[in-house]
C-alpha positions in Angstrom: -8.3 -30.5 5.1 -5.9 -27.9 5.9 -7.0 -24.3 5.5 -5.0 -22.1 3.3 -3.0 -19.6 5.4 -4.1 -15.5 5.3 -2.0 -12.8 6.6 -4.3 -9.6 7.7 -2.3 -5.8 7.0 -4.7 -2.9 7.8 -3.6 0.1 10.6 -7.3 -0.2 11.6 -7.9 -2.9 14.5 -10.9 -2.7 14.9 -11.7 -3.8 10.8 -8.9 -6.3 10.9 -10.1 -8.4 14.0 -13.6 -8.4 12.4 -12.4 -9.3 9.0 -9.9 -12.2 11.0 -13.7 -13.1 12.8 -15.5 -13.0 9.0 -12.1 -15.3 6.9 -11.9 -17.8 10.7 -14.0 -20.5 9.4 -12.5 -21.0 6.0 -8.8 -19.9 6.4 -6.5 -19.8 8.9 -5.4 -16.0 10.1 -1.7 -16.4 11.0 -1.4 -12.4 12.2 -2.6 -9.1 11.5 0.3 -6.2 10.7 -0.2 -2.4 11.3 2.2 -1.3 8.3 4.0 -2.5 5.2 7.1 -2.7 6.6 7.0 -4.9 9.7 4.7 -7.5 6.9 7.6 -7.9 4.8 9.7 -8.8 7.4 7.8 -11.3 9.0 5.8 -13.0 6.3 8.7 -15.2 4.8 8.3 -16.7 8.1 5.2 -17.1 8.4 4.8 -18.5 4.8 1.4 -17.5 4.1 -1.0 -18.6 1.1 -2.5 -15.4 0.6 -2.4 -11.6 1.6 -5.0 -9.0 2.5 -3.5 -5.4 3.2 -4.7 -1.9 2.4 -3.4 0.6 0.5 -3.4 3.3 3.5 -0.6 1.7 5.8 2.4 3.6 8.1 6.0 3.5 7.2 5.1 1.8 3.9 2.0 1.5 2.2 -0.1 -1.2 0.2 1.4 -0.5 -3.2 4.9 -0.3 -2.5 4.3 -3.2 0.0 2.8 -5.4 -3.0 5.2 -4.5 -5.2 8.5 -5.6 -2.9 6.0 -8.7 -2.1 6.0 -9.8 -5.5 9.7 -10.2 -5.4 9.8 -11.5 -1.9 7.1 -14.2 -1.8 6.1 -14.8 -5.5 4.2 -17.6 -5.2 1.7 -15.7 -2.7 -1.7 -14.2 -3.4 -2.0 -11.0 -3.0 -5.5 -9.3 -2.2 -6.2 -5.6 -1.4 -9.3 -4.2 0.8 -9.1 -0.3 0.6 -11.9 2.2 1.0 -10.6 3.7 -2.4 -12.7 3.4 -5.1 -10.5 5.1 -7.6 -10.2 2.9 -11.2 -6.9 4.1 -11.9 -5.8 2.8 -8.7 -7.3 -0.1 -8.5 -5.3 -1.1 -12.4 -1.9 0.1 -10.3 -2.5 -2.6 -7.9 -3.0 -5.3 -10.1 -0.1 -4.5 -12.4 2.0 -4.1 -9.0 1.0 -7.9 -8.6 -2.8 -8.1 -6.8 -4.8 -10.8 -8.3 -8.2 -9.4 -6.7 -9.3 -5.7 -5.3 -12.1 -5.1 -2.7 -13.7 -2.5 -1.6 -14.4 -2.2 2.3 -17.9 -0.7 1.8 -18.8 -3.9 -0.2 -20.7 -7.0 1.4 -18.1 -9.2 3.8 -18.9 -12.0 1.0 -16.9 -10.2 -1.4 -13.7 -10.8 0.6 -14.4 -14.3 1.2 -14.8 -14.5 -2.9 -11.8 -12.8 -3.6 -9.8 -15.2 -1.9 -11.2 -18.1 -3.0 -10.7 -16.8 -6.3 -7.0 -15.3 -5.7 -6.1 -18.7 -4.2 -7.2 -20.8 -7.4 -4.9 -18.1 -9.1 -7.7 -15.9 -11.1 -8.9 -12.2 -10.2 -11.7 -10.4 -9.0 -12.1 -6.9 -8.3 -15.4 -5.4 -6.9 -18.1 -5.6 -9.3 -18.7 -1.6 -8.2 -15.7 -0.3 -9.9 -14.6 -3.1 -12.4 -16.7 -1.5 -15.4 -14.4 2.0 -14.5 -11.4 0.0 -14.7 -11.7 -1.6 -18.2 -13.0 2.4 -19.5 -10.1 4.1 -17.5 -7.5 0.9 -18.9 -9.0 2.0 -22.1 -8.7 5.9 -22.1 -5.0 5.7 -20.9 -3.5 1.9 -21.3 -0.5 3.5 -19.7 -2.3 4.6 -16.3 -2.1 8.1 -14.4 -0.6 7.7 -11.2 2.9 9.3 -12.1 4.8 8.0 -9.0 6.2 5.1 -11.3 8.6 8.4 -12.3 10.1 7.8 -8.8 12.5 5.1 -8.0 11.1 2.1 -5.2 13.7 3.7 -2.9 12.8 7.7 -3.4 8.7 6.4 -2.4 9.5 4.7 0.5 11.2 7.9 1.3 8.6 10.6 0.6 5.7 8.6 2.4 8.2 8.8 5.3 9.1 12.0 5.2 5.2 12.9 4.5 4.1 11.4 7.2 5.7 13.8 9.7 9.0 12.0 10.4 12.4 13.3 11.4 15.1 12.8 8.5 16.7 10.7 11.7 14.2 8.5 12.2 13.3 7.6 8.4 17.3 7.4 8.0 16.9 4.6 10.9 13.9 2.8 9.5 15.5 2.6 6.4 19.2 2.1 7.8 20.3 5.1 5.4 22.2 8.1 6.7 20.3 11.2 7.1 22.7 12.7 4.4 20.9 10.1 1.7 17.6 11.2 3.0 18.2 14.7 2.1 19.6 14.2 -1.1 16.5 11.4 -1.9 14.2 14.9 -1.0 15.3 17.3 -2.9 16.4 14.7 -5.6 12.4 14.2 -5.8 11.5 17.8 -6.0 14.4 18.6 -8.7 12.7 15.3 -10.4 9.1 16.2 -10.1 10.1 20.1 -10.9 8.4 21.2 -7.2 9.5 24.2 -5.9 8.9 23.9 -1.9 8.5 20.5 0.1 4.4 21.3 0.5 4.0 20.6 -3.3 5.8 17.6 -3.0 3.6 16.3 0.3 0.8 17.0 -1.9 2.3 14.8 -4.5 2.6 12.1 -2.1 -1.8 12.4 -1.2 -2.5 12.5 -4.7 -0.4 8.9 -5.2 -1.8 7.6 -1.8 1.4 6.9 -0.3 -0.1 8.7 2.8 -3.9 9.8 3.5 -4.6 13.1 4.2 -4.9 12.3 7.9 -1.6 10.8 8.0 -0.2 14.5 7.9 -3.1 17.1 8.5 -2.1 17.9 12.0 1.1 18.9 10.8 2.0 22.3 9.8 3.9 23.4 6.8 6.9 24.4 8.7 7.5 20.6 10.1 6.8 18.9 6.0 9.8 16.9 5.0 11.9 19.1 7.6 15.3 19.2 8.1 14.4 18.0 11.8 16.3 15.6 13.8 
């Protein structure tokens, strides 16, 4: 029998090759991507069965990956394994398109069951944070993460800019002139009413389209800077 196909996206090696060691006997692993962005472009390809990507990617992250997936490869299933535990989060991903949510600190089983379940087209989401997610769905059916007030275009943008980059190099990535990159900023921060780019980085944590490590090491003077 042929075993469904799995794509791996996680910017940790070291957990992707063990989790391509763990899914080996059941599925096949076609290839294991670093960021959103390079996944997109080669999964057509590759037509894959399934996904499993986490949320705290490069250049683009899980959500805004699933969510462009969705429209790219609809017929695939889409699984995330994140070290976020958040409720609110975990509802975004499945109305961006996920059919299951893991966490990393659960047993290796878990993933396994996920798929399994993803594949014959129902959901699962950890048993750790499911109960949160029906009382947070219930408290606000609407959810909280506010970056839905952003355009798909204006995120890929900010998690760019957050993470450090040059106007010129997140004008090439997203083959944009740097002109359009500076009016997507300050677009954003008229938007979002910020008044300097460090409330707007913050923004960007706070919606996880980077992790705080992603821009730590930088200092104020170099956030969404004018730099080339």
């Amino acid at each position: 029998m042929t075993k469904p196909r799995v794509l791996l996206a996680d910017d940790h090696t070291l957990l992707a090759q063990a989790c391509q060691k763990l899914l080996e006997p059941e599925f096949e692993v076609l290839g294991i991507f670093a960021d959103g962005r390079t996944l997109l472009k080669k999964a057509p390809a590759l037509k894959p069965d399934a996904i499993v990507l986490d949320f705290a990617m490069p250049v683009l992250n899980g959500l805004e990956t699933c969510r462009q997936l969705r429209t790219l490869l609809p017929n695939v299933k889409l699984i995330f394994l994140t070290m976020y535990e958040d409720p609110d989060l975990a509802t975004e991903a499945i109305r961006a398109g996920a059919l299951a949510y893991v966490l990393k600190t659960s047993a290796a089983s878990e993933l396994v069951k996920a798929l399994r379940e993803a594949l014959r087209g129902r959901s699962f989401v950890t048993p750790a944070i499911s109960r949160k997610m029906e009382d947070s769905f219930i408290r606000n059916p609407e959810g909280t993460h506010h970056s839905k007030e952003l355009t798909p275009r204006q995120r890929e943008v900010l998690q760019l800019l957050a993470e450090g980059r040059p106007m010129k190099e997140a004008a090439y990535i997203l083959d944009v002139s740097m002109r359009t990159i500076a009016f997507h900023k300050y677009r954003m921060m008229e938007q979002l009413g910020f008044k300097n780019s460090a409330e707007l980085i913050q923004f960007a944590v706070e919606q996880h389209l980077v992790t705080p490590q992603n821009y730590a090491s930088l200092s104020e003077s170099q956030y969404l800077g004018n730099q080339t």
